[in-house]
N, C-alpha and C positions, 0 to 999 in steps of 0.2 A: 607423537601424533598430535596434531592441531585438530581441539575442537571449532567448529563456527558458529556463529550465532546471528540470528537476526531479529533486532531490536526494534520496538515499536510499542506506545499507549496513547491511545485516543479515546476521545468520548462522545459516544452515538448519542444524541438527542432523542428523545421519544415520546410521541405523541400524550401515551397514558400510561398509568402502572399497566393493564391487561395487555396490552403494547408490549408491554418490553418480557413480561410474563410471556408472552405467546411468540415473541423473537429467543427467546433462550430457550425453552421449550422444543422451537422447528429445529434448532441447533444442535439440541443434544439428541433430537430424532435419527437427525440426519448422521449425526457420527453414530449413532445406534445399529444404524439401517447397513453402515458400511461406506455410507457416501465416503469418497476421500481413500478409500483404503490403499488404492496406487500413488498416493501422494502421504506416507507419514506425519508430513507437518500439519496436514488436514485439523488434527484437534491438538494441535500442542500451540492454540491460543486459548486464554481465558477474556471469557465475555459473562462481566458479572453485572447484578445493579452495585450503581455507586451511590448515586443520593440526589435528592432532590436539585435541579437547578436554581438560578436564583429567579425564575419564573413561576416554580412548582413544578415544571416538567420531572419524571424522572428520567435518569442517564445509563447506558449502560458503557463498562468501563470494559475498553478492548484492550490486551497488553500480551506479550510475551517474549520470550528471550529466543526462541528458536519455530516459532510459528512461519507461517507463508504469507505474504502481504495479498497474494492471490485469492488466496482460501476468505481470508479479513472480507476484502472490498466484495468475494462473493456473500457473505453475510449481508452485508450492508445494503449491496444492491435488491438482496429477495426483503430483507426489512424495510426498506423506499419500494419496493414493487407494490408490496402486503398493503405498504399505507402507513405503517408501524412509526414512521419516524416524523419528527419536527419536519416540512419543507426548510430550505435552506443549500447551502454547500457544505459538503462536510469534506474532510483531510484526514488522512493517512500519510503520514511520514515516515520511514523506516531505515535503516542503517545496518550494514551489513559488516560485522567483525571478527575477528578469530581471536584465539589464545595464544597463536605464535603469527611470527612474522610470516609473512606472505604474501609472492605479489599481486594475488587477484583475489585476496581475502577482504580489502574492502570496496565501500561503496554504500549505495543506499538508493532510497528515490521517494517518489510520492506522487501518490495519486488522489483528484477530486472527484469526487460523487456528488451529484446531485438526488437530493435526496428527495425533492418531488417525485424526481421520474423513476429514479433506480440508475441514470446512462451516467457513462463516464466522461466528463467535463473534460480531463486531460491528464495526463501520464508521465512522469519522468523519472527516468532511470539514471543515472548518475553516470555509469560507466560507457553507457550509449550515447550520453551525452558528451561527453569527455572526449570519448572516440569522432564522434561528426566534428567536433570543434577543433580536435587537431588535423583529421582528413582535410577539414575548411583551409586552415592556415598554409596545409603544405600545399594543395593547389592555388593560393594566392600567390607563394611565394614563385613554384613551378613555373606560373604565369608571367610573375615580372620577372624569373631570367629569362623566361622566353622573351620578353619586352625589349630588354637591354640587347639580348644576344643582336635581335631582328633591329633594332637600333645604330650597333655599331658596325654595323656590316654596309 
């Protein structure tokens, strides 16, 4: 049996300590409350403080082996909603891997927040991407035999 994992650590800017106090706080409510319960991976990220930045800000440090990139960016968007965070873009990168071979066990992607607003700057998926890039090619190609064919005729 192949375990999978999905891998990912970033670090959330934040406005103050009470900030980032009151973003892990709504977090472990929220997994308290049940939020996430149709979604296991819901609390199998850790979001802890890490340390001061080199501004003074402190940071919280988001990471996990097997968390949801989903569950993450909703954190982040209700801490940019709250006010909790630095303004700025912030990034999410994440990779997708298994313990045995397989062929749709990898991948990855990444998403940006903006973290004035809370809204999603932009998304990518790696294997979505992968798939349009090759659909793209094979209708180029499609295209110029149809080119030739309609050519030699």
């Amino acid at each position: 049996m192949a375990d999978y994992f999905t891998r990912f650590s970033a670090r959330l800017p934040m406005k103050c300590e009470e900030g980032l106090h009151e973003a892990l706080l709504a977090l472990e409510e929220r997994r308290n409350a049940g939020e996430g319960d149709d979604d296991p991976s819901y609390g199998r990220f850790d979001a802890v403080y890490d340390h001061l930045d080199a501004g003074g800000k402190p940071v919280v440090w988001i990471h996990s082996r097997a968390g949801s990139p989903d569950n993450v960016v909703a954190f982040v968007q209700d801490c940019a909603e709250r006010g909790l965070t630095e303004p700025g873009l912030w990034t999410l990168i994440w990779s997708f891997d298994c313990s045995r071979p397989r062929l749709d066990a990898y991948g990855g992607g990444a998403c940006i927040v903006d973290l004035k607003t809370g809204a999603i700057v932009d998304r990518l998926d790696l294997r979505h991407w992968a798939n349009v890039q090759i659909a793209g090619l094979h209708a180029a190609e499609r295209d110029a035999a149809m080119l030739i064919g309609e050519a030699s005729q």
